[in-house]
C-alpha positions as CSV (number, residue, x, y, z in Angstrom):
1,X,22.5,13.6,0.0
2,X,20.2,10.6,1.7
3,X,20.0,7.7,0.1
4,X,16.1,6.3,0.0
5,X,15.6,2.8,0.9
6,X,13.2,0.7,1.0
7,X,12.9,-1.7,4.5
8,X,10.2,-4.5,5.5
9,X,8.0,-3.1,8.4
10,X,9.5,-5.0,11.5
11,X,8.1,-5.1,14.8
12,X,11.2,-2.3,15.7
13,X,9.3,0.0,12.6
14,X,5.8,-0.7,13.4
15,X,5.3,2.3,15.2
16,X,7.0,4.3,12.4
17,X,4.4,2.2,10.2
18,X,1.8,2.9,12.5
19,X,2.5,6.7,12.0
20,X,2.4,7.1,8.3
21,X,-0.2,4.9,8.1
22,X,-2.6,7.8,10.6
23,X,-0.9,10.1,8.2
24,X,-2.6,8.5,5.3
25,X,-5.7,8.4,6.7
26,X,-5.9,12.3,7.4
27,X,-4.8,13.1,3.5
28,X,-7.6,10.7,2.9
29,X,-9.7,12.4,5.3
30,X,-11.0,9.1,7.1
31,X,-10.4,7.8,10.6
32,X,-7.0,5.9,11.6
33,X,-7.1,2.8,12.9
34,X,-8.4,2.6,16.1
35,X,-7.0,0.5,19.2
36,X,-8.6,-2.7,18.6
37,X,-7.5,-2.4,14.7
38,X,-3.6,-1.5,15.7
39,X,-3.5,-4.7,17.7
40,X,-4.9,-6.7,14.5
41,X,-2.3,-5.3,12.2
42,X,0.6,-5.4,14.3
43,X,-0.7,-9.2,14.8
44,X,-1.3,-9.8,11.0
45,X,2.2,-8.3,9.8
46,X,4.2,-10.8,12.3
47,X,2.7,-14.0,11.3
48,X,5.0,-16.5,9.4
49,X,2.3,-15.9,6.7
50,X,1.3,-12.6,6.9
51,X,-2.3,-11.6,5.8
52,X,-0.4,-8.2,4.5
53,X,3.0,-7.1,3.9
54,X,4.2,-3.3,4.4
55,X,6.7,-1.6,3.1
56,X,8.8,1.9,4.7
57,X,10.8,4.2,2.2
58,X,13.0,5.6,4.2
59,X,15.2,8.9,3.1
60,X,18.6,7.9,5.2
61,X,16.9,7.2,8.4
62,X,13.5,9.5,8.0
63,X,10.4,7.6,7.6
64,X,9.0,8.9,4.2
65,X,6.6,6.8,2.9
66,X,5.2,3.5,3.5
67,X,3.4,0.5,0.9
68,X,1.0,-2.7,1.8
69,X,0.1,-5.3,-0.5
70,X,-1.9,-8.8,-0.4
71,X,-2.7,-11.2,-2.5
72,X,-5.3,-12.6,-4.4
73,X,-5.5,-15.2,-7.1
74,X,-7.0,-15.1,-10.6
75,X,-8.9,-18.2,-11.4
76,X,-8.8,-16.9,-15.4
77,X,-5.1,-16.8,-15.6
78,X,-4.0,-19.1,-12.5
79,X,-1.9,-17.2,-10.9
80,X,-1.7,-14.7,-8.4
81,X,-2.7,-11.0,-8.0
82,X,-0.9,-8.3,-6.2
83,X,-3.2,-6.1,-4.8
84,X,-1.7,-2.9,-4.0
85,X,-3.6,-1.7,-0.3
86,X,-1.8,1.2,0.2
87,X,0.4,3.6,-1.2
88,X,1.8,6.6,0.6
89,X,4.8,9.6,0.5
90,X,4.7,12.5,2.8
91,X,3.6,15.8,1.6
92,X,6.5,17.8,2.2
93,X,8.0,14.8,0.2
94,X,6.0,14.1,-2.7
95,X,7.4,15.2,-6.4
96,X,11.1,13.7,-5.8
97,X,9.9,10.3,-7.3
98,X,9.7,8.6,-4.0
99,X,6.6,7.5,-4.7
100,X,7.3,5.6,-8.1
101,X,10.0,4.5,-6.4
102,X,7.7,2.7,-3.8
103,X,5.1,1.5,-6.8
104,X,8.0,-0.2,-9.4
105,X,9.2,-1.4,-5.6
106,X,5.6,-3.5,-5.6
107,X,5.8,-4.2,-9.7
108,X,9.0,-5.5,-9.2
109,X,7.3,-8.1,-6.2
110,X,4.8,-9.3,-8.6
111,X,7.0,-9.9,-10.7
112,X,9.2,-12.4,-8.7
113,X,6.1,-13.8,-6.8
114,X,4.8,-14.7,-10.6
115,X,1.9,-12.6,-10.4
116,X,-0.6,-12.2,-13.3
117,X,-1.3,-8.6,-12.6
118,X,-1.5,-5.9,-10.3
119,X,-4.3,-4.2,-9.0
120,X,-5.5,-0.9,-6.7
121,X,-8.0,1.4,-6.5
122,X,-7.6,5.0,-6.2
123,X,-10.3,8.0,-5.0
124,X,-11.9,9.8,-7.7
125,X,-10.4,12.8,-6.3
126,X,-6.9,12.1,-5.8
127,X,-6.4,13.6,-9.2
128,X,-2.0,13.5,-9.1
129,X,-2.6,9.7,-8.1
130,X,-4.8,9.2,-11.2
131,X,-2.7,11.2,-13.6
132,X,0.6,9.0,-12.1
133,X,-1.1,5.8,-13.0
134,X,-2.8,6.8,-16.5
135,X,0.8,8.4,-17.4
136,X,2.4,4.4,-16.7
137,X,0.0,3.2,-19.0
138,X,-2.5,1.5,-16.1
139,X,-6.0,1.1,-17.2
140,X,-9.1,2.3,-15.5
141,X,-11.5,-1.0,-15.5
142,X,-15.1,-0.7,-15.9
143,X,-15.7,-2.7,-12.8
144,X,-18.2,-0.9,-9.8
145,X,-16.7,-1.5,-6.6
146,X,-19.0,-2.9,-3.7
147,X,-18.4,-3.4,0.1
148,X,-20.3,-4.4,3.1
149,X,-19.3,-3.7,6.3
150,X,-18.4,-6.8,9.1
151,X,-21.4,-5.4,11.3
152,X,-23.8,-6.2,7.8
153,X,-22.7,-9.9,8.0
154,X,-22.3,-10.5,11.9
């Protein structure tokens, strides 16, 4: 039996990275990253201080699922916030606890980086993802999320 492990993306994995990631954006049903946007993120994961780290779970040397996480900080408790970006197991490889296995993984970060909390959001349709996170106890805030495009403020 494999082992899973869990690996920093390196400039070696980022294709690897690059894959799950356009993997995630088909279960989400949204375009993957374009050209221009791999270039960013390749650039953004090598810098000595990274605007995002990512994270492959590997099952022996398979690529099975993949995290990223930034930070924010909490002027109400002074101290920082991991935010949880993306979360993400292969179908054929979901239900085999891989997946909590990536989230207590990014738990486990905050809580050597001395984070406050942890936050993420979730679709309102990715039911199994909503019943994961209400069965650990997470709570739903009452908080409406906005955004506005880069084009909106260029």
């Amino acid at each position: 039996m494999h082992e899973f492990t869990i690996e920093r993306v390196t400039e070696k994995t980022f294709p690897e990275f690059l894959d799950l990631l356009g993997r995630l954006a088909v279960y989400e049903k949204i375009d993957p990253p374009d050209e221009c946007a791999r270039l960013r993120l390749r650039e953004d994961i090598r810098q000595d201080s990274p605007k995002f780290e990512g994270y492959i779970g590997r099952l022996g040397d398979e690529p099975v699922g993949f995290v990223t996480f930034f930070f924010m900080y909490s002027t109400f408790i002074a101290r920082p916030t991991l935010y949880l970006e993306d979360i993400f197991v292969l179908e054929e490889c979901r239900g085999r606890g891989f997946g909590k296995r990536l989230f207590d993984f990014c738990v486990n970060e905050a809580r050597i980086r001395g984070c406050g909390r942890m936050e993420w959001m979730v679709l309102t349709w990715n039911e199994p993802s909503i019943r994961f996170y209400e069965r650990i106890g997470a709570s739903r805030l009452g908080w409406y999320t906005y955004r506005l495009e880069r084009e909106q403020f260029e």
